[in-house]
Backbone as ProteinMPNN parsed JSONL, in Angstrom:
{"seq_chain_A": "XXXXXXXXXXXXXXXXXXXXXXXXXXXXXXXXXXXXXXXXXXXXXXXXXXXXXXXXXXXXXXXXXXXXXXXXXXX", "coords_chain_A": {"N_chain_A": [[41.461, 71.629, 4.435], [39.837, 68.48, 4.326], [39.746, 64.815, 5.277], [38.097, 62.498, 3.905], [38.148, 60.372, 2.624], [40.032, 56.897, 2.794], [41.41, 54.545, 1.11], [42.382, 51.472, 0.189], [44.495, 49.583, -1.729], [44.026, 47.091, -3.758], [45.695, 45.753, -5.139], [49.321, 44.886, -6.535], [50.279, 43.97, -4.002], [52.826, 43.382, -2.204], [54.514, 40.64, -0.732], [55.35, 41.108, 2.81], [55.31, 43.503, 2.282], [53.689, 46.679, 3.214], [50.892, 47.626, 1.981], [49.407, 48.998, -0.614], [47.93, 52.573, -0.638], [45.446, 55.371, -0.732], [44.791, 58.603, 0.183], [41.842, 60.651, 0.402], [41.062, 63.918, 0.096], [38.681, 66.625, 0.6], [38.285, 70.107, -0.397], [36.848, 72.861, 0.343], [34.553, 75.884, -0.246], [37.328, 77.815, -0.963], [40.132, 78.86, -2.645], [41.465, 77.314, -5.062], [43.869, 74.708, -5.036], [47.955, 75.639, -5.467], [50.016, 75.251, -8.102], [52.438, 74.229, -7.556], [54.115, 71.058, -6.839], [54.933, 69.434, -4.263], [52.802, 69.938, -1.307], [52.367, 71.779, 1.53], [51.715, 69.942, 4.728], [49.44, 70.768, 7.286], [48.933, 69.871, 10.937], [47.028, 69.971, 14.175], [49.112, 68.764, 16.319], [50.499, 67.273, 15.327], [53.432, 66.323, 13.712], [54.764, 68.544, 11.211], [54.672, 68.23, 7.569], [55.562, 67.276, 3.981], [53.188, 66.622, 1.095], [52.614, 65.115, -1.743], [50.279, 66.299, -3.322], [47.205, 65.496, -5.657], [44.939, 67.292, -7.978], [41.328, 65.803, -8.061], [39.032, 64.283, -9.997], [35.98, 63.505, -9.133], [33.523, 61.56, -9.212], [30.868, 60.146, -8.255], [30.787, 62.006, -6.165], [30.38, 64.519, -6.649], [29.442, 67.166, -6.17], [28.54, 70.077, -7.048], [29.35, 72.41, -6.082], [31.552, 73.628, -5.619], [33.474, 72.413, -4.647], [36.408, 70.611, -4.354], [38.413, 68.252, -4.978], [41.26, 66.205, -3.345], [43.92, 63.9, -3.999], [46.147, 62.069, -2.418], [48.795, 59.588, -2.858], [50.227, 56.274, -1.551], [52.818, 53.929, -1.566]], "CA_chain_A": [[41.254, 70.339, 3.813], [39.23, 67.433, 5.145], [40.049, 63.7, 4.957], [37.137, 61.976, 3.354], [38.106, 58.787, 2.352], [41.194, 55.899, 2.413], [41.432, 53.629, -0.49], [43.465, 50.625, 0.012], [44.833, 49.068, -3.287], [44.205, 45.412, -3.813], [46.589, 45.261, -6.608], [50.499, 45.582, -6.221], [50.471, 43.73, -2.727], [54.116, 41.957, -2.005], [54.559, 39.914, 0.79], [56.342, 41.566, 3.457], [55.289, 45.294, 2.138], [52.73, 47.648, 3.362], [49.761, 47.587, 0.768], [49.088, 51.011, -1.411], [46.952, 53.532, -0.259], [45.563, 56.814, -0.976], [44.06, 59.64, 1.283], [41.658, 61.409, -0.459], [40.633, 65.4, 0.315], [38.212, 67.799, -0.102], [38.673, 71.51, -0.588], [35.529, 73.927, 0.572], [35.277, 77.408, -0.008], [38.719, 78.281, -0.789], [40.787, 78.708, -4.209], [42.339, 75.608, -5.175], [45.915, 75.106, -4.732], [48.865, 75.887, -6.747], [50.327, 74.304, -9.478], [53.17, 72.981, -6.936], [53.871, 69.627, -6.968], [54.429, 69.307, -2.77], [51.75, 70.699, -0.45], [52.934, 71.58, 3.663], [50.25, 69.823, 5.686], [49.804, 71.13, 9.174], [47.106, 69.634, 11.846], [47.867, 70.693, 15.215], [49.16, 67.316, 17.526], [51.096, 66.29, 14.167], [54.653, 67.134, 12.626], [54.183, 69.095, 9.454], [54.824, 67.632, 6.31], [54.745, 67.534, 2.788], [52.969, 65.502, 0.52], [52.045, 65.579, -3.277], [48.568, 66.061, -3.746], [46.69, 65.733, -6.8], [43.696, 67.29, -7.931], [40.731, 64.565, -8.746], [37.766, 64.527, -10.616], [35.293, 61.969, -8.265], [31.92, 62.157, -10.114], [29.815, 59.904, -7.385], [30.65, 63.225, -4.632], [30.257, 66.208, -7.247], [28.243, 68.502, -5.83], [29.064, 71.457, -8.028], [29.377, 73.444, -5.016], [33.015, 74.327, -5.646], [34.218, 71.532, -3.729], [37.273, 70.077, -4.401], [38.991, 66.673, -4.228], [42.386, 65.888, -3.747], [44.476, 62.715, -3.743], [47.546, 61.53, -1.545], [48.622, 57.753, -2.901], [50.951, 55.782, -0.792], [52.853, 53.02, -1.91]], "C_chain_A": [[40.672, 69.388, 4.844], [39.379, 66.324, 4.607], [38.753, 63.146, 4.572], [36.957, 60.698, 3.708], [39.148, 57.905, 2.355], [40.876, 54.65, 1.985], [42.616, 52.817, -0.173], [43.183, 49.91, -1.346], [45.019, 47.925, -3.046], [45.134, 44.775, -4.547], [48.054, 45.725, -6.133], [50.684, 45.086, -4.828], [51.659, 42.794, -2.692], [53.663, 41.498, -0.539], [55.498, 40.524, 1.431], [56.215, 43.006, 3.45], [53.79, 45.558, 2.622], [51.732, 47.98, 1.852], [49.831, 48.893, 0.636], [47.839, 50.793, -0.81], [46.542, 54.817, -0.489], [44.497, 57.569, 0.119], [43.359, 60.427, -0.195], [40.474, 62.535, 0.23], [39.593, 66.104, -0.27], [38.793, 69.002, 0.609], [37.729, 72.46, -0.361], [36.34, 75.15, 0.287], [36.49, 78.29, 0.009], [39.263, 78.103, -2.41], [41.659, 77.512, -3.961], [43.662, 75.62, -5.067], [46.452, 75.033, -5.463], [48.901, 75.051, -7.451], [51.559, 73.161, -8.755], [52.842, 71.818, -6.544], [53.658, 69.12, -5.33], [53.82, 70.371, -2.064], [52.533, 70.651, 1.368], [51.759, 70.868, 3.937], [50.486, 69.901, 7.108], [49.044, 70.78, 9.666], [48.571, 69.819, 13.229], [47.839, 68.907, 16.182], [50.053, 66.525, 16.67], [52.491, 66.972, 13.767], [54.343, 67.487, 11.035], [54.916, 68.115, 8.899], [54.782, 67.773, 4.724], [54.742, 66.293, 1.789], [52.395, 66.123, -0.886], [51.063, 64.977, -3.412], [48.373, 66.555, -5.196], [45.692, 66.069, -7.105], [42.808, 66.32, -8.62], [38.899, 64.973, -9.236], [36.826, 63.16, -9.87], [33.777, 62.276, -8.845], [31.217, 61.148, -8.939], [29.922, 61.053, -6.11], [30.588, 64.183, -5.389], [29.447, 66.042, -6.551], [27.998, 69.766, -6.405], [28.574, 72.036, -6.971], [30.981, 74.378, -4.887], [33.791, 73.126, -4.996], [35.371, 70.934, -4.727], [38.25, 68.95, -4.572], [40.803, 66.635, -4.743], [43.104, 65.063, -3.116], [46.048, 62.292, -3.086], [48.017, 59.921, -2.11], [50.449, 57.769, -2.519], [51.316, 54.561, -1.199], [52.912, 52.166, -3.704]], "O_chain_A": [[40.958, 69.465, 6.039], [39.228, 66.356, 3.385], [38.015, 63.657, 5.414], [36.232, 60.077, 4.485], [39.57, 58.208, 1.24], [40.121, 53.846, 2.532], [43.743, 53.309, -0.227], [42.106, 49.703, -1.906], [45.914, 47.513, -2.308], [45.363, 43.567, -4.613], [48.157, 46.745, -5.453], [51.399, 45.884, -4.221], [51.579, 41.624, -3.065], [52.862, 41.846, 0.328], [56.58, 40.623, 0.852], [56.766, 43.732, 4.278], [52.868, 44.764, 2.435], [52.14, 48.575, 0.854], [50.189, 49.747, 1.448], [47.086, 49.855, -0.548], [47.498, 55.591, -0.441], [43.572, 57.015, 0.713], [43.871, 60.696, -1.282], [39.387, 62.224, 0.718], [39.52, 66.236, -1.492], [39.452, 69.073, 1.647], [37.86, 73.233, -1.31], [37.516, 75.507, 0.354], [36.673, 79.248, 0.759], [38.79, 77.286, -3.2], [42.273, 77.01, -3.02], [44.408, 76.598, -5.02], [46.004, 74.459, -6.456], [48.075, 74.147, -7.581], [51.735, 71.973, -9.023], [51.775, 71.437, -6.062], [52.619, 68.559, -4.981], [54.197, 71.54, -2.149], [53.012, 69.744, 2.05], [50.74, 71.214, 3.34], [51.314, 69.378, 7.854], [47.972, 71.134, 9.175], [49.797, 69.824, 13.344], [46.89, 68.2, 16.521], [50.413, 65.389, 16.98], [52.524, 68.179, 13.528], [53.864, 66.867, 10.085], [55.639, 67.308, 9.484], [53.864, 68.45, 4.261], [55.575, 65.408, 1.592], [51.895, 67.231, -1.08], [50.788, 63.787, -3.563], [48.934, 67.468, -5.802], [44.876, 65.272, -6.644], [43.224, 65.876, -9.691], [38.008, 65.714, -8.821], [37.075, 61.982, -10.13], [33.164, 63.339, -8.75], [30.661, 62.086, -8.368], [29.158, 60.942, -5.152], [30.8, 65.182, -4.702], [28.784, 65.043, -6.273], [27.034, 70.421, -6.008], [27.358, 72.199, -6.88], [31.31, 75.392, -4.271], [35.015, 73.253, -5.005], [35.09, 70.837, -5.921], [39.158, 69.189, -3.775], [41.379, 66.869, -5.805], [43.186, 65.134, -1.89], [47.014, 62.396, -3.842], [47.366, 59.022, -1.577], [51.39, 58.504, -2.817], [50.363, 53.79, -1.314], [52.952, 50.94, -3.803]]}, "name": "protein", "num_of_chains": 1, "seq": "XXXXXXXXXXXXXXXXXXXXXXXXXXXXXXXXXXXXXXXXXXXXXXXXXXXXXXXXXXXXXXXXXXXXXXXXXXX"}
């Protein structure tokens, strides 16, 4: 997976809280991922993790190449 893009959310901002956000993924060359709801994510220099990714339909980055997209939102 590769990080693309982060999307801060203008909407939903309290005072005092950390604004929403989402990470959003592509997927090359590879079968898409399960149906489970949390994903491990491993990068090496980082403590694993898991986070629930979603798969997304982004129509300004199709490429119909197989690619992928998938969403992390925070907040």
């Amino acid at each position: 997976m590769e990080l693309i893009d982060v999307r801060v959310s203008t909407s939903g901002n309290l005072a005092g809280k950390r604004q929403p956000f989402s990470l959003l993924f592509t997927l090359r060359h590879v079968p898409p991922l399960d149906d489970r709801l949390l994903h491990q994510l491993a990068e090496p220099g980082f403590e694993e993790c898991e986070l629930l990714l979603s798969r997304q339909y982004v129509p300004e980055l199709d490429r119909r190449d197989g690619t992928m997209f998938y969403e992390a939102v925070f907040g």
